[in-house]
C-alpha positions in Angstrom: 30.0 -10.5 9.1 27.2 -7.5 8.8 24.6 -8.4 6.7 22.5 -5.0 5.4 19.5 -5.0 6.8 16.0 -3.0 4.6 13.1 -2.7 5.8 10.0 -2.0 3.6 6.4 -1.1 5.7 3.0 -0.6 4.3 -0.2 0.3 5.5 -3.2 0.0 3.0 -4.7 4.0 3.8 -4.1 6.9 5.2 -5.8 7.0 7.7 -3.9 3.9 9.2 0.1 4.8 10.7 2.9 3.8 9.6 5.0 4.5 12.8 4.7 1.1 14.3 6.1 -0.8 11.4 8.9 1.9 11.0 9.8 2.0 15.0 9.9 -2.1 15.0 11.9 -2.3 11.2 14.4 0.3 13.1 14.7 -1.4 16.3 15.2 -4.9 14.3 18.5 -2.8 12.9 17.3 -2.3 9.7 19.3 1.0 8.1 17.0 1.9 5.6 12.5 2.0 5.6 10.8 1.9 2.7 7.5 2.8 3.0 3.4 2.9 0.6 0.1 3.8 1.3 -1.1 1.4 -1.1 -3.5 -1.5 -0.7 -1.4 -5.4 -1.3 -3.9 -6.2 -4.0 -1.8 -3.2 -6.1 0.7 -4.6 -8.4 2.9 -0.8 -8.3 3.7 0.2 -5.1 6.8 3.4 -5.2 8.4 2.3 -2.2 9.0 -1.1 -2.6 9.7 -0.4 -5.9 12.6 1.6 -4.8 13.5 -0.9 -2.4 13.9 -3.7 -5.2 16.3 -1.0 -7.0 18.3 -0.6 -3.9 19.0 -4.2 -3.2 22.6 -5.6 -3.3 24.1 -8.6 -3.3 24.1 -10.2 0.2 21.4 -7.7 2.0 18.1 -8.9 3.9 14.7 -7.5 3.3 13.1 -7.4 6.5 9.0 -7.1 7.0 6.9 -6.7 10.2 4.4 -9.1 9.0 5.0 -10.9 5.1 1.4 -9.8 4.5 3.0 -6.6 4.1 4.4 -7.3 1.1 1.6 -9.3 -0.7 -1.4 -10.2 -0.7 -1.5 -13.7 -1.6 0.8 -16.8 -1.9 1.4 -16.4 -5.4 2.0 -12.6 -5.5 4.1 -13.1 -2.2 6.4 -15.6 -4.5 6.8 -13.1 -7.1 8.0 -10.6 -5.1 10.4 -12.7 -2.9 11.6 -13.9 -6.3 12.2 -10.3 -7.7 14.1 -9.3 -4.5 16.2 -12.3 -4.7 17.2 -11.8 -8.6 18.2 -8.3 -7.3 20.2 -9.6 -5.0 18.7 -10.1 -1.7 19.8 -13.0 0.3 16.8 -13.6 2.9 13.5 -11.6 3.1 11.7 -12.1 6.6 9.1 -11.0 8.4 9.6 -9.8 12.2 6.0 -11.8 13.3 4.9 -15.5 12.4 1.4 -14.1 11.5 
């Protein structure tokens, strides 16, 4: 059974790159990147919130680390909640840190 793989990177400026994330998200099959220049502390990132709009039932949200989607414990929750009541199945992270 295929299972969708999305991938969402972040990095929290611009003067930090984004291609190492991307190049592992792709290499872990993931289809689609979403990617912010945004610090985790920010509560409206664009790109993951177009990746929450694009989730459908069954797909995986894949990370390289989960600090790259929040910041804390708490706001990590929230957001793994909102992908799953749009649908997502699993949301990883490619690293244990």
């Amino acid at each position: 059974m295929f299972v969708p793989l999305l991938g969402y990177a972040r990095v929290s400026t611009s003067d930090q790159s984004l291609t190492g994330q991307i190049d592992a998200l792709r290499a872990a099959g993931c289809e689609r990147v979403w990617t912010d220049v945004a610090s985790g502390a920010r509560a409206r990132r664009p790109g993951l919130d177009e990746l929450v709009a694009a989730v459908v039932a069954g797909d995986t949200v894949v990370v390289t680390r989960l600090d790259r989607l929040g910041r804390s414990l708490p706001h990590l929750l929230g957001l793994v909640e909102n992908l799953a009541a749009a649908g997502a199945a699993n949301c990883c992270g490619l690293s244990g840190r």
